[in-house]
Structures are given as structure tokens and as C-alpha cells.
C-alpha positions in Angstrom: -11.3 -148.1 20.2 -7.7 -147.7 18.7 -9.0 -145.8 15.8 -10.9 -143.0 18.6 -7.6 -142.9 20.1 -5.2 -142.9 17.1 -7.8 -139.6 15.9 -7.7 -137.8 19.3 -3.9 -138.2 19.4 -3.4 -136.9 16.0 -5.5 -133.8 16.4 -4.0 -133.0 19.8 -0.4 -133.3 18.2 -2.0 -131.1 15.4 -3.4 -128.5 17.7 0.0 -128.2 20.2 2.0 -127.6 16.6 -0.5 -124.8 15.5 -0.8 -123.4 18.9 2.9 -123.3 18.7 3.5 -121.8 15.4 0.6 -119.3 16.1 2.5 -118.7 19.9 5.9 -117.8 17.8 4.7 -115.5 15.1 2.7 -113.2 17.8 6.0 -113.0 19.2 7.7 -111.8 16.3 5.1 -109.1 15.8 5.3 -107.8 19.1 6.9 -103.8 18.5 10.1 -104.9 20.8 10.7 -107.9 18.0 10.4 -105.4 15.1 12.3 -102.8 16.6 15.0 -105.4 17.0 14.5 -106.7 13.7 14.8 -103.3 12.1 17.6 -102.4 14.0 19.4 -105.5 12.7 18.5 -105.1 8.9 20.3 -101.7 9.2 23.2 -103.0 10.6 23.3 -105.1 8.2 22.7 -102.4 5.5 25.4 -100.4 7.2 28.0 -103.1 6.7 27.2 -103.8 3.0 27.4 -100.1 2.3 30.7 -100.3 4.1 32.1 -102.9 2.2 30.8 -101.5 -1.3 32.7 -98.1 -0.1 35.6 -100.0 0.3 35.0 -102.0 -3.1 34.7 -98.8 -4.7 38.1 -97.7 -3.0 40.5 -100.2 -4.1 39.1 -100.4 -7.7 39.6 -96.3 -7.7 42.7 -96.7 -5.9 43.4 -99.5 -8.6 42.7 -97.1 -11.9 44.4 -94.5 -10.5 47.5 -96.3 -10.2 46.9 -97.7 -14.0 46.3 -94.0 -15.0 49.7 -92.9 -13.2 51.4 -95.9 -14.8 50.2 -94.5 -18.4 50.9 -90.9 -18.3 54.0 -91.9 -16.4 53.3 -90.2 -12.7 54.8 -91.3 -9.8 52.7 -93.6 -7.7 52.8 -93.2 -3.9 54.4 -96.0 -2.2 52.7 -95.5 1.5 48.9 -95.6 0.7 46.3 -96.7 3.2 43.1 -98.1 1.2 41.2 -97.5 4.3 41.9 -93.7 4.4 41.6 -91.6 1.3 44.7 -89.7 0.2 44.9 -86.3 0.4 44.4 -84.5 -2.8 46.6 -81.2 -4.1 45.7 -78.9 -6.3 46.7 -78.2 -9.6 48.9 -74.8 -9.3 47.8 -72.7 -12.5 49.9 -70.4 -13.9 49.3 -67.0 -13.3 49.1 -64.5 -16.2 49.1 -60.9 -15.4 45.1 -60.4 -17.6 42.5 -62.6 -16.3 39.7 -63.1 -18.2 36.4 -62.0 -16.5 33.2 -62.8 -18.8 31.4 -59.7 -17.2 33.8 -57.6 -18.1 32.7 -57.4 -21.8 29.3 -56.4 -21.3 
């Protein structure tokens, strides 16, 4: 008698835990669940790529102070990593005869 009754509580335990487990994957398969899921991976996407950008910044940011420092260039004091600084142009010194390749053909 204890044996019958040991079995028939062991396989009801067994089938509440499958029913269960089955019960929580459909939900996570539903489209509302893996629209949400999706929509968290890429937010999560979204704040590595951030983070790398930033990375990326302050090592630039890092080498181009080192490459002021060598050829002796003044380095700006006020620099925001967050924000990139603005860039100026090279002037070029104007010569009176430009060259224009299309001019010798």
C-alpha cells in the first residue's frame, strides 16, 4: 500500500513540474515575449556599442594627446570626451599656378 502511494505521489509531483516547465516555455514563445526579448537584446546591443564608441574615444583622444606631446603641439586644456572636438583645417599655402592634371592632355 505505501509503495502504490509513494509511486502515485512521485509521478504527480513529476507531472505538476513538467506541466510547469512546458506552461513557462509556451509563454516565452508567445510573439509579445519575443518582441520584448528582441527589443531588450538591442538595447542591450545599443549600450555596448555606446560604450565601445566611447572606448574608442578616449583611447583616440589618448594618442592624440601623445602625438601633440611628440611633435610638440599644444594640447587643449577644455576637452569634453563625450563630445568630439571640432576639427580645423589645414590652411595651404596659395601659389599663384595650380597644378590641374587635365590640363596637360
Amino acid at each position: 500500500m505505501f509503495r502504490r502511494t509513494f509511486w502515485f505521489t512521485a509521478g504527480a509531483a513529476a507531472g505538476v513540474w513538467a506541466t510547469t516547465k512546458v506552461n513557462r516555455k509556451l509563454k516565452q514563445l508567445t510573439p509579445e515575449s519575443l518582441a520584448a526579448q528582441a527589443a531588450n537584446k538591442a538595447i542591450e546591443t545599443g549600450h555596448r556599442i555606446k560604450d565601445l564608441a566611447l572606448d574608442v574615444r578616449a583611447g583616440m583622444l589618448q594618442r592624440e594627446a601623445e602625438l601633440g606631446e611628440a611633435l610638440g603641439l599644444e594640447v587643449p586644456v577644455d576637452h569634453d570626451p563625450e563630445l568630439p572636438a571640432q576639427r580645423r583645417l589645414a590652411a595651404l599655402p596659395y601659389t599663384k599656378y595650380s597644378y590641374n592634371r587635365n590640363e596637360d592632355h
